[in-house]
N, C-alpha and C positions, 0 to 999 in steps of 0.2 A: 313187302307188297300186300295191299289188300283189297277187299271186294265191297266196303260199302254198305256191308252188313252190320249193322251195331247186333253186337252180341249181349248189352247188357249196358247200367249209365254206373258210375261209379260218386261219389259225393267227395268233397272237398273238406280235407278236415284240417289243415295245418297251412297254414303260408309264410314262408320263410326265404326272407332277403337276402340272398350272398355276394359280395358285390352290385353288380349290374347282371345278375341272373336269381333265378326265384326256385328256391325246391317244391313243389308242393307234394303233400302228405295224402293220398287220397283211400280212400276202401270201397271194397267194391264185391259181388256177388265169388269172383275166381279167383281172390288173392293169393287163396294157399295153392293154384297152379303154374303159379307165377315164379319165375326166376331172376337172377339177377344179370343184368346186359340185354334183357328180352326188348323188341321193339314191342310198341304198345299206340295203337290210335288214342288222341286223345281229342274228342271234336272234331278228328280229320288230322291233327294234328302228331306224327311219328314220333314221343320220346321214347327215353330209355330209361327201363328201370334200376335202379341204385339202388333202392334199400327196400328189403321185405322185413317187418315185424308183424308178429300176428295176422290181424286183417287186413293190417296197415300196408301199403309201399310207398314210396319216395320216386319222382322222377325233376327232372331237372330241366327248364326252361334257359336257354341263353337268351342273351338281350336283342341277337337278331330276330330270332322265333317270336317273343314277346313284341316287336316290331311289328313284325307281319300276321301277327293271329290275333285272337281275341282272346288272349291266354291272358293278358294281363289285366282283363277286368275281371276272371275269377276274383270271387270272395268265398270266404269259410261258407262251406252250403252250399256252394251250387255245386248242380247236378252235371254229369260230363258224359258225352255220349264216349264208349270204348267198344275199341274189337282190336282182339290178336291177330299177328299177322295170320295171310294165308297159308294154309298148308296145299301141296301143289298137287294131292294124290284127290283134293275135294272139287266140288263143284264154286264154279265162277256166279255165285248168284246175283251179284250186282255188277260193277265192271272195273275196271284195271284202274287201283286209287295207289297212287303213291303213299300216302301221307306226308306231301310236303306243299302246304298250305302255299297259294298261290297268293293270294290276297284276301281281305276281308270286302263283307257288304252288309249294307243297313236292307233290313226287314221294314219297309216303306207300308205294305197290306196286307189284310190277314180277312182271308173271306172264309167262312165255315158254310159247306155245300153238301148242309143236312146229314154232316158227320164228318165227312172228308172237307177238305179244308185246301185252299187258294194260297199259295202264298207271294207276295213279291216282293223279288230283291233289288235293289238298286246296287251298282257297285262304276269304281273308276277303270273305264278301257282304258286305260293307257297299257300300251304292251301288246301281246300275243293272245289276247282273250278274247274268243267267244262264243255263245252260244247257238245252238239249232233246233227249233222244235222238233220232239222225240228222241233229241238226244239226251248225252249225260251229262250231269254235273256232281260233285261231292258240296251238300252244306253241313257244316257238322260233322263232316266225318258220315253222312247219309249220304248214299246213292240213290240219285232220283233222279226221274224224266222231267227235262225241259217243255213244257206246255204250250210256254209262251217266249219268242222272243224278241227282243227290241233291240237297239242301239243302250247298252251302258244298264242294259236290266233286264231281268226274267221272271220268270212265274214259274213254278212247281204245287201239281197237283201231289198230296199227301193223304193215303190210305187211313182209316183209322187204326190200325193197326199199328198204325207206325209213330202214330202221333203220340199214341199211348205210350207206347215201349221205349221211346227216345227223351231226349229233353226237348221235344219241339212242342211238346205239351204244356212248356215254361216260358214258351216265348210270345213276343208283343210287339209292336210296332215301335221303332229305333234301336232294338237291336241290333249287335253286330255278328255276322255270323261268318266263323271260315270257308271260304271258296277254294274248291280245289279244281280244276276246269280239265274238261276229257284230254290224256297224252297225246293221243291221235292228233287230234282238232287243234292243240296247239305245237303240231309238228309242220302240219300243213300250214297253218298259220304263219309259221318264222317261216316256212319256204317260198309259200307266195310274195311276201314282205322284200326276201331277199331278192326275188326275181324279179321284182318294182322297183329296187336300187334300194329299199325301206330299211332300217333297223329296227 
């Protein structure tokens, strides 16, 4: 479980093909707190870590995750938003993230609003997705309030705080960025669905 919070980005230093699944090699500010079998966000995204050297850890992509994220246009260099899971004794400061990427969306607009910055996502409803102005969404593995919403797209207002300290400070229009969408919102969602006879 996590909250939303990038704790820190971590950089991409190795990519390695195994099969139909990808190790990647990353380092990052906490590596020597790190364990082995530890969950670990990575853009929103929950692997696990296998291998600690030095700086370095290893976590491991299967071919479904690489399906559903944007884990498979990493390249050596890019930057990864990460946070550890929650600890249950601290505060909730964003809100209730799985880390189990729901779908990806393309970054269609990027309005800079004299520091703080506009963003919008375009993504495919199909399924149990959506969103509600003030509420929440996960991109990146960032917890952030819904602004704006529409049919099949949204908008999120971005602190500068946050632009800086993430990798959204890297990003550009045609992006693709991990969608994680509120557990609540889509509980209700498969319930109404099912009460319309809907799948």
């Amino acid at each position: 479980m996590f909250t939303g919070i990038i704790e820190a980005v971590g950089v991409i230093e190795k990519i390695e093909e195994k099969g139909s699944n990808i190790n990647f090699t990353l380092s990052c500010p906490f590596t020597q707190e790190l364990k082995i079998d530890q969950s670990l966000a990575h853009n929103g995204c929950c692997l696990t870590v296998v291998e600690i050297s030095g700086h370095q850890y290893v976590v491991t992509a299967i071919h479904e995750t690489l399906e559903k994220t944007n884990l498979g246009k990493w390249e050596t260099g890019s930057v990864v938003n990460l946070e550890r899971c929650m600890k249950m004794d601290g505060r909730l400061d964003g809100h209730i993230v799985q880390g189990h990427v729901d779908k990806t969306g393309e970054i269609i607009n990027i309005e800079n609003k004299d520091g703080s910055y506009f963003v919008t996502v375009r993504y495919n409803s199909e399924g149990n997705f959506v969103t509600v102005p003030q509420g929440s969404i996960t991109m990146n593995g960032i917890s952030l309030t819904v602004a704006k919403s529409e049919d099949s797209q949204f908008s999120v207002a971005i602190i500068p705080y946050t632009w800086e300290f993430t990798n959204m400070q890297h990003a550009k229009i045609g992006d693709r960025v991990n969608l994680e969408f509120d557990i609540i919102g889509k509980y209700i969602a498969k319930l109404i669905h099912r009460q319309n006879g809907i799948e």
